[in-house]
LOMARBA-8882 format. One record per residue (C-alpha): residue number from 0; residue in one letter; x, y, z. Coordinates in Angstrom, 2 decimals, always signed. Each point is the difference from the previous one (the first is absolute). Example, Ala and Ser with C-alpha at 12.3 -4.5 7.8 and 13.67 -1.06 7.14 Angstrom:
REM residues 2
pos	code	X	Y	Z
0	A	+12.30	-4.50	+7.80
1	S	+1.37	+3.44	-0.66
This chain:
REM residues 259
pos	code	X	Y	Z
0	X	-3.73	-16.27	-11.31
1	X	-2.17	-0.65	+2.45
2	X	-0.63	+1.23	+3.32
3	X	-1.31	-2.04	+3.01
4	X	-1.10	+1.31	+3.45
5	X	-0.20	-2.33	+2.92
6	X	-0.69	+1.59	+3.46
7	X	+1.60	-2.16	+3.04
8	X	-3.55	-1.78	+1.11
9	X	-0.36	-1.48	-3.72
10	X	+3.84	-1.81	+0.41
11	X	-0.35	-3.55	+1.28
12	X	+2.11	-3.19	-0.26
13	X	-1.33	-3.31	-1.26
14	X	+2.32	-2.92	+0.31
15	X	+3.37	+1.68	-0.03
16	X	-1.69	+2.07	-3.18
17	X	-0.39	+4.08	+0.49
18	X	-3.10	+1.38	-1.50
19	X	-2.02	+3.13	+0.08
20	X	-3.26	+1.21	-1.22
21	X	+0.87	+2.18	-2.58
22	X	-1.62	+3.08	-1.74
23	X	+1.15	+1.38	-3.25
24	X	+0.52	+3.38	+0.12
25	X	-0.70	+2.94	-2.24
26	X	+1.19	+3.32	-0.46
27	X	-1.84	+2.74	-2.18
28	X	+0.24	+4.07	-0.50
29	X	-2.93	+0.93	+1.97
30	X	+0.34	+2.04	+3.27
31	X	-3.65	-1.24	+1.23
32	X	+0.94	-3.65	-0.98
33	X	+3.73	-1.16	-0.09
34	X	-0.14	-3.37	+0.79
35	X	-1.77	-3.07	-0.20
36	X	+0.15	-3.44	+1.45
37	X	-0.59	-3.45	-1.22
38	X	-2.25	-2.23	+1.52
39	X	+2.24	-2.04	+2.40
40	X	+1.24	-3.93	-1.46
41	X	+2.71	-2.31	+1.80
42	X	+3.29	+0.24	-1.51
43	X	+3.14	-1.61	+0.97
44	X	+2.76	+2.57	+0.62
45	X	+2.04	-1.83	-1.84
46	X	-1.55	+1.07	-3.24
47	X	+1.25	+3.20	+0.63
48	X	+3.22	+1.64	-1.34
49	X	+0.42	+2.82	+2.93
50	X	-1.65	+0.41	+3.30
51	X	+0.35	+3.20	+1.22
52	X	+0.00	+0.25	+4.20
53	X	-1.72	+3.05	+1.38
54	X	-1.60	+0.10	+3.47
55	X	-0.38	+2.77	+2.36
56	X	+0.91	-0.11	+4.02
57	X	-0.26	-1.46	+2.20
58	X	+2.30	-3.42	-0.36
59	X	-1.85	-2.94	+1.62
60	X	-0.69	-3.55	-0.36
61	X	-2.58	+0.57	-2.74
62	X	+3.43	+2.02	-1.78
63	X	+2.41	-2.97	+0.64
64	X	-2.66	-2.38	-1.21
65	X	-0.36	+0.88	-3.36
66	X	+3.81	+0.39	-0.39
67	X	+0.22	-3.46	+0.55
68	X	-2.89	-0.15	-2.41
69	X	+2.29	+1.77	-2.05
70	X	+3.01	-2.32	+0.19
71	X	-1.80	-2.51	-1.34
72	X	-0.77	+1.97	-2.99
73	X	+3.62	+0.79	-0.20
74	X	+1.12	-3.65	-0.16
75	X	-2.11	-0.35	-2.60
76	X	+1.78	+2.33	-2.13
77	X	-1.99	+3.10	+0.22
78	X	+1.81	+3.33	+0.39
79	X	-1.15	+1.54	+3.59
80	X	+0.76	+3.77	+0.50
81	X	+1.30	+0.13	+2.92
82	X	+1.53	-3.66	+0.74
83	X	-2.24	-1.05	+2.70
84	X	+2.44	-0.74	+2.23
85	X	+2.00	+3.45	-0.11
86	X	-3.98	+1.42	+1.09
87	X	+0.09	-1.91	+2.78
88	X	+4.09	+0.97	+0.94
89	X	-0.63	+3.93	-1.03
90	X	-2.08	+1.72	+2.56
91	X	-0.70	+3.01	-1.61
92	X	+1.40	+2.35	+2.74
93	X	+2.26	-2.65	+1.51
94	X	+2.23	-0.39	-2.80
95	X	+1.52	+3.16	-0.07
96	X	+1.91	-1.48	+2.92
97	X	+2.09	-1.88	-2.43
98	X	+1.24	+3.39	-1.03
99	X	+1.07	+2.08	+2.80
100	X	+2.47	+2.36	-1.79
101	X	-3.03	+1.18	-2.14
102	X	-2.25	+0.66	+2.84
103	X	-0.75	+2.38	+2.78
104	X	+0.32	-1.20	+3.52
105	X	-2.53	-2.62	+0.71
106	X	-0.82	-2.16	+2.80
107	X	-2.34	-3.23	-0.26
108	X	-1.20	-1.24	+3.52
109	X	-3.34	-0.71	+2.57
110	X	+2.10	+1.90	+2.34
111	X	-1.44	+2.89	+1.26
112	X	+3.14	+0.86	+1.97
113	X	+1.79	-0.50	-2.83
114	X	-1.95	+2.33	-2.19
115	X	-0.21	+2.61	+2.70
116	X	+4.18	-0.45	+0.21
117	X	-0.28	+0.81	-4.02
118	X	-2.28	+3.13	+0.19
119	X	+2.27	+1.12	+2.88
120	X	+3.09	-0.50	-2.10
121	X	-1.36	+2.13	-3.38
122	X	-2.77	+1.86	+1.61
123	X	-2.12	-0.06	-3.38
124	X	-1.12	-3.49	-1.39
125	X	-2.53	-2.01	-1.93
126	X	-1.91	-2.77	+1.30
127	X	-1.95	-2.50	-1.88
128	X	-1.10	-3.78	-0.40
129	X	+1.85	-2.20	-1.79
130	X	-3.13	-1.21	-2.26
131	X	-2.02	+3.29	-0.50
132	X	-0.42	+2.13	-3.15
133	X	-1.37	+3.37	-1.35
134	X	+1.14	+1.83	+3.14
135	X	-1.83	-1.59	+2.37
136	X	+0.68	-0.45	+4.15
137	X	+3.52	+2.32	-1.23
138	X	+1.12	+1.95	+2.90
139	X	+2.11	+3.07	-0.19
140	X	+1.52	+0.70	+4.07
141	X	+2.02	+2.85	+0.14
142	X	+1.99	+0.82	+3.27
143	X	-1.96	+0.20	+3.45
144	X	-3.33	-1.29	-1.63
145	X	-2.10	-0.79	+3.07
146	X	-1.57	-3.04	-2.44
147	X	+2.94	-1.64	-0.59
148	X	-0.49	-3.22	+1.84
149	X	-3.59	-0.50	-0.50
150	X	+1.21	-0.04	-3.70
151	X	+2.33	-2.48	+1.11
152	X	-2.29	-2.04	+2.28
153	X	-2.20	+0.33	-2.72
154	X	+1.50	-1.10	-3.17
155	X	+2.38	-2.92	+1.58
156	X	-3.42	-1.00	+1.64
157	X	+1.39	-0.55	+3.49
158	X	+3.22	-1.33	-1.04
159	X	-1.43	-2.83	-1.99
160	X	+0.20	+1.44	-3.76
161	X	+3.25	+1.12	-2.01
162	X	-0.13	+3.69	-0.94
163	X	+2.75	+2.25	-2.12
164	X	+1.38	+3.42	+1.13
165	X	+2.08	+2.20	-2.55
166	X	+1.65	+3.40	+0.39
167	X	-2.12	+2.62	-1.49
168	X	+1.11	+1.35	-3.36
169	X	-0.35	+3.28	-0.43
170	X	+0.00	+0.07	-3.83
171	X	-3.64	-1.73	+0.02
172	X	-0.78	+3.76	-1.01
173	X	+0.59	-0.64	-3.11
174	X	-1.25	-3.29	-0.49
175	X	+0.05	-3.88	+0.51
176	X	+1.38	-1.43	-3.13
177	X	-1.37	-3.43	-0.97
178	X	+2.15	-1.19	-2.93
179	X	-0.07	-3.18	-1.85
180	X	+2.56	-2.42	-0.94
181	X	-0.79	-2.89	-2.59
182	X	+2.47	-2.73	+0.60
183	X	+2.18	+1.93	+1.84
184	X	+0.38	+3.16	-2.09
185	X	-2.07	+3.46	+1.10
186	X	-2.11	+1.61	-1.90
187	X	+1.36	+3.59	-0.95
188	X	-2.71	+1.81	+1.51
189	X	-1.49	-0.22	+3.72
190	X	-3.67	+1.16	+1.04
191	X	+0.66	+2.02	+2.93
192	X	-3.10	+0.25	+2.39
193	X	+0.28	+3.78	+1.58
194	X	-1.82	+0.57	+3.27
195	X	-2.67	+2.42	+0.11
196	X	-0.87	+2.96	+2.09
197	X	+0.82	-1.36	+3.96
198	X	+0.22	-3.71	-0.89
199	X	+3.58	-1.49	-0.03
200	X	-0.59	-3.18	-1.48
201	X	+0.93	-0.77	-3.37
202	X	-3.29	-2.01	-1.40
203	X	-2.03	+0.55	-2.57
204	X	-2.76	-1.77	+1.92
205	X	-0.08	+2.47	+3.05
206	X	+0.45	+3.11	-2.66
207	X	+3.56	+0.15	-1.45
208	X	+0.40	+1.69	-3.28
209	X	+1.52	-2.10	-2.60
210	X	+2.87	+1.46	-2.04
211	X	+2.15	-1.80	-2.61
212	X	+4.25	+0.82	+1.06
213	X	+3.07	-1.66	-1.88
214	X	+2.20	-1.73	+2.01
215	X	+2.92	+1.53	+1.61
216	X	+3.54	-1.32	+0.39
217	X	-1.09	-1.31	+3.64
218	X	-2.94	-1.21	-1.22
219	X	+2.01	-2.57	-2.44
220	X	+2.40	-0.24	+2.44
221	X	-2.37	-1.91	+2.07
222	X	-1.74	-1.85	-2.71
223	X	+3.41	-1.33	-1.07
224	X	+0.71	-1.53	+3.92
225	X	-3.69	-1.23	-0.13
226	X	-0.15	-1.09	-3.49
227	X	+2.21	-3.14	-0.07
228	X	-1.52	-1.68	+2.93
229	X	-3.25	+0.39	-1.60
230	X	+0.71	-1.73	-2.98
231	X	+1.62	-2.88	+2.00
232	X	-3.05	-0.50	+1.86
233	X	-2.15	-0.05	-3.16
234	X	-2.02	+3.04	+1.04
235	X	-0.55	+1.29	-3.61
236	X	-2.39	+3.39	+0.87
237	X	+0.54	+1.42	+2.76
238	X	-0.64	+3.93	+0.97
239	X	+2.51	+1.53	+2.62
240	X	-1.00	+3.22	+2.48
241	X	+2.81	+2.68	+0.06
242	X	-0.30	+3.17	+2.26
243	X	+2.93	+2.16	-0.83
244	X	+3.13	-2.05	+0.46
245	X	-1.68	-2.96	+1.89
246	X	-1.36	-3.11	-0.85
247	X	-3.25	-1.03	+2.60
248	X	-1.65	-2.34	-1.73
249	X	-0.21	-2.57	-3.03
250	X	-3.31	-1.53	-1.66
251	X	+0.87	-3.21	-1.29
252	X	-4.02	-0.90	-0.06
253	X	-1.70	+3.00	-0.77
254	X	+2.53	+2.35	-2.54
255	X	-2.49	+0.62	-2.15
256	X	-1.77	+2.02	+2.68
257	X	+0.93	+3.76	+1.22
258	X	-2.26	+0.05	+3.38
């Protein structure tokens, strides 16, 4: 079996065709030298079996682009992981909207009155935007923080730009579980990402220690409300974050990564 690595920038369409400029890769068992890369040749994707999705934040034009790149691939009969159009529909933070009874209470608004109304209501909440990753621009505002609404100001950018506020979980103590579900079914075990020293955030990338955890009854629980509705929408790997009993967010673009 092969395996072929295109970056975004070497996808183009020619003629209704979707190509990319691909590079064989390698694997071998050396620490100083693990990989290796082809030099680059067109190939049409449709020569492939499987084309596996994986992008990073933030979701722009560039992003929707090459899932329509990717539809075209699909037509053609290759296998896309995820089905480009379910990328597109499944904001990674937004669609844990579609399950309410698994979340904590969240808010999604450019309101800053409306936020403010929020923090006011349960006095300890998480804000953050709705394309970020690893932690970053994540606000913490606990009751009578004098920064609140420069925080709100701030990340709804006057008003003009859609933000998410959550309750605060307590339980992020002891970790932020990322667990995976291949066509709908979890994996047994979760990495949990523990905060470290004063830090509350759960992410590997500002610090969090990594720790593997089996799954508890909630933790299925949630996987089997989340589960079917991934499998309809054809979103084949897709990594879930749990924080004690609460669902906040869902990486239907990304699973593969623990940031």
């Amino acid at each position: 079996m092969d395996v072929i690595l295109f970056e975004q920038k070497d996808l183009f369409v020619r003629d209704g065709v979707p190509y990319g400029y691909a590079r064989k890769l390698t694997v071998a068992m050396d620490e100083q030298s693990w990989f290796s890369l082809s030099p680059p040749e067109p190939l049409a994707l449709a020569a492939l079996d499987v084309i596996l999705m994986r992008k990073d934040p933030p979701f722009n034009e560039e992003y929707v682009y090459t899932t329509y790149m990717l539809d075209l691939a699909e037509r053609q009969g290759v296998l896309v992981v995820n089905h480009p159009q379910s990328l597109r529909d499944c904001n990674e933070k937004f669609f844990g909207t579609h399950f309410p009874q698994c979340c904590p209470a969240t808010l999604v608004t450019q309101s800053v009155a409306a936020l403010r109304a929020f923090w006011q209501e349960h006095h300890d909440i998480v804000c953050k935007p709705l394309n970020g990753m690893g932690g970053a621009s994540v606000f913490r505002l606990q009751k009578h923080d004098v920064n609140a609404n420069v925080v709100f100001d701030t990340l709804t950018r006057s008003e003009t730009v859609y933000v998410m506020a959550q309750q605060f979980i307590p339980d992020i103590k002891q970790g932020d579980k990322r667990i995976l579900l291949i066509d709908g079914e979890p994996i047994p075990y979760a990495l949990a990402r523990v905060p470290q020293g004063d830090d509350w955030r759960g992410n590997l990338a500002v610090g969090a220690k990594g720790t593997a955890q089996p799954l508890t009854e909630r933790d299925h629980w949630i996987c089997s409300q989340v589960g079917p509705e991934l499998r309809k929408r054809g979103l084949y790997f897709v990594g879930i974050d749990v924080i004690g009993d609460y669902l906040t967010e869902s990486e239907c673009d990304k699973s593969d990564r623990c940031p």
